[in-house]
C-alpha positions in Angstrom: 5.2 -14.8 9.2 3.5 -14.2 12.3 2.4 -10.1 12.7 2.5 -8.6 16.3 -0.3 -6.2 17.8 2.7 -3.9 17.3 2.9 -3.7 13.8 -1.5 -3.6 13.6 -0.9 -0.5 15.5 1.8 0.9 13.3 -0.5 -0.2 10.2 -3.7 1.4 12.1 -1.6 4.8 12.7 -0.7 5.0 8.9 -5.1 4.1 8.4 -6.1 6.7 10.9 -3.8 9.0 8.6 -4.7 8.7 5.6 -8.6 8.7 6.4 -9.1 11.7 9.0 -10.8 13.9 6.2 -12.7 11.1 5.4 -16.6 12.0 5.7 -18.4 11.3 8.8 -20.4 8.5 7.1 -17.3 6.6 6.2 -16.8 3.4 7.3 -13.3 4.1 8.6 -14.8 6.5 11.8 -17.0 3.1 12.8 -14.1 0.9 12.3 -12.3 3.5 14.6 -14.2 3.4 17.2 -14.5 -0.7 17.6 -10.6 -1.0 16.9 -9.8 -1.3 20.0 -12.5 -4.6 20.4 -11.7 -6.1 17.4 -8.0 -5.7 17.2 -6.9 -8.7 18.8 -9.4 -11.1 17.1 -8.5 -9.3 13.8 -4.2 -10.2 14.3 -5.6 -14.1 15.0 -7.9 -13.7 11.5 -4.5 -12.7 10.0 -2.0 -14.6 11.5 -4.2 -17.8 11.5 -4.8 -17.1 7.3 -8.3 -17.7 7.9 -9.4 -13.4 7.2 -11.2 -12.8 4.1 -11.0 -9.3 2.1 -14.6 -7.8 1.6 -16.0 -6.2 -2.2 -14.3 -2.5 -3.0 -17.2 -0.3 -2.4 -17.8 2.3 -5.1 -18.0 6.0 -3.8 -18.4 9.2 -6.1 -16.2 12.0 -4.5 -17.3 15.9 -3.9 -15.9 16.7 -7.8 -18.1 13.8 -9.5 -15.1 11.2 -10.0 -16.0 7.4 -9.2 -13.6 5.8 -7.0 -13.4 2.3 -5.9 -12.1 2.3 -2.1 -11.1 -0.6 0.4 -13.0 -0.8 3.1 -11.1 0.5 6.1 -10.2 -2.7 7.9 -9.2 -4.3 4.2 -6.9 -1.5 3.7 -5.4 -1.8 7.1 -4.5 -5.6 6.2 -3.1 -4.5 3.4 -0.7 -2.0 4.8 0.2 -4.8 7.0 1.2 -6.9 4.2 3.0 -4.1 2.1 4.9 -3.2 5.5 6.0 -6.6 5.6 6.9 -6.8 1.7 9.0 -3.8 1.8 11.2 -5.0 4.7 11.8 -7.4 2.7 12.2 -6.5 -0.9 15.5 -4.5 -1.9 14.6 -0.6 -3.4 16.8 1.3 -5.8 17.8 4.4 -4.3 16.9 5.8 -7.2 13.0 5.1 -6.6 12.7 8.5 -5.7 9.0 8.3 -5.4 9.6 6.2 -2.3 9.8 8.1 1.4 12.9 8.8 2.2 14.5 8.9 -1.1 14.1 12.5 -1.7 10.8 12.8 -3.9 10.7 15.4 -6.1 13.0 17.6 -5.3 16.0 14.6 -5.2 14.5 13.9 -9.1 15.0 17.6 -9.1 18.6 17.4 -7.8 19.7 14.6 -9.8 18.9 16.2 -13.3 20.4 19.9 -12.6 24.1 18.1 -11.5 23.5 16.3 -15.2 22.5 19.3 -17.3 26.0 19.2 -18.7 25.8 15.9 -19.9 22.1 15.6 -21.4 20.2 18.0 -23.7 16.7 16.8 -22.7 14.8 16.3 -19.6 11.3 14.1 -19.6 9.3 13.4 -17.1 6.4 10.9 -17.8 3.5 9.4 -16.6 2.0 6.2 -17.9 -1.7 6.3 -18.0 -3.0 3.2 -15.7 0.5 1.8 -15.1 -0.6 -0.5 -12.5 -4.1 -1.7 -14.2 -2.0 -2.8 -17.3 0.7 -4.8 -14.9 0.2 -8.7 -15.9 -0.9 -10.0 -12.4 0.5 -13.4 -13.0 3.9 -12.1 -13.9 4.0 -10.1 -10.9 2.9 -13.1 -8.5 5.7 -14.6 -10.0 8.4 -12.6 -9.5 7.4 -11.8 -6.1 7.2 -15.6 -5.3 10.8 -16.0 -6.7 11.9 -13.3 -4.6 10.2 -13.9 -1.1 10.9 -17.0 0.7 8.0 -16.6 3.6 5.4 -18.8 2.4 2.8 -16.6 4.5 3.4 -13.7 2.3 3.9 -15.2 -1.2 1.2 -15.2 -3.5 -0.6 -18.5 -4.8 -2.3 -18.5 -8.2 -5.7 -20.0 -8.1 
């Protein structure tokens, strides 16, 4: 799959986002401002499969939490890449968590028109969900699933 400047953009919008209460000495106001020189050679890194993701950075937030964040550029690719993936992966409507499925207040929805029916509601939360999600299993079933070699994953 070949990506088009248009889609960057669209990927860039959703970075420029998601990062405007960044700090000022965050990498994402640098990567910003040299966008607009780097943009094309960055879609030829991509579409050529030659671009290389760089280390998580560690950063410790106003309230003392660790985080480990993508640099700005990585994250960007990323977005790309899940853009891409979810065009073509099929979601339950029921994925409320997704935009445009409702969120919350469809979850909310859903359970008052079964009260009747059910004597319980639970909502849960599973503690790191996605750091306990075999990565090999997942590689798998996404390469069974997508047939566009550029965006399936190889185990190395």
């Amino acid at each position: 799959m070949l990506f088009t400047l248009s889609q960057l953009d669209d990927a860039y919008a959703w970075l420029c986002r998601r990062r405007k209460h960044f700090p000022s000495d965050a990498d994402v106001w640098w990567f910003r401002f040299r966008y607009p020189v780097v943009r094309s050679g960055l879609l030829q890194k991509i579409n050529s499969g030659s671009y290389q993701f760089s280390a998580q950075s560690r950063v410790i937030n106003s309230g003392g939490e660790v985080l480990h964040l993508w640099g700005s550029q990585d994250a960007l690719v990323m977005k790309l890449i899940s853009n891409a993936l979810q065009a073509l992966l099929s979601l339950s409507s029921r994925c409320t968590h997704i935009k445009g499925h409702g969120g919350l207040k469809q979850s909310v929805v859903d359970i008052q028109q079964h009260l009747d029916d059910y004597q319980y509601a639970c909502k849960t939360d599973v503690k790191g969900y996605y750091e306990s999600i075999d990565q090999y299993l997942l590689m798998g079933m996404i390469n069974d699933t997508i047939q566009d070699r550029d965006l399936r994953c190889y185990l190395y």
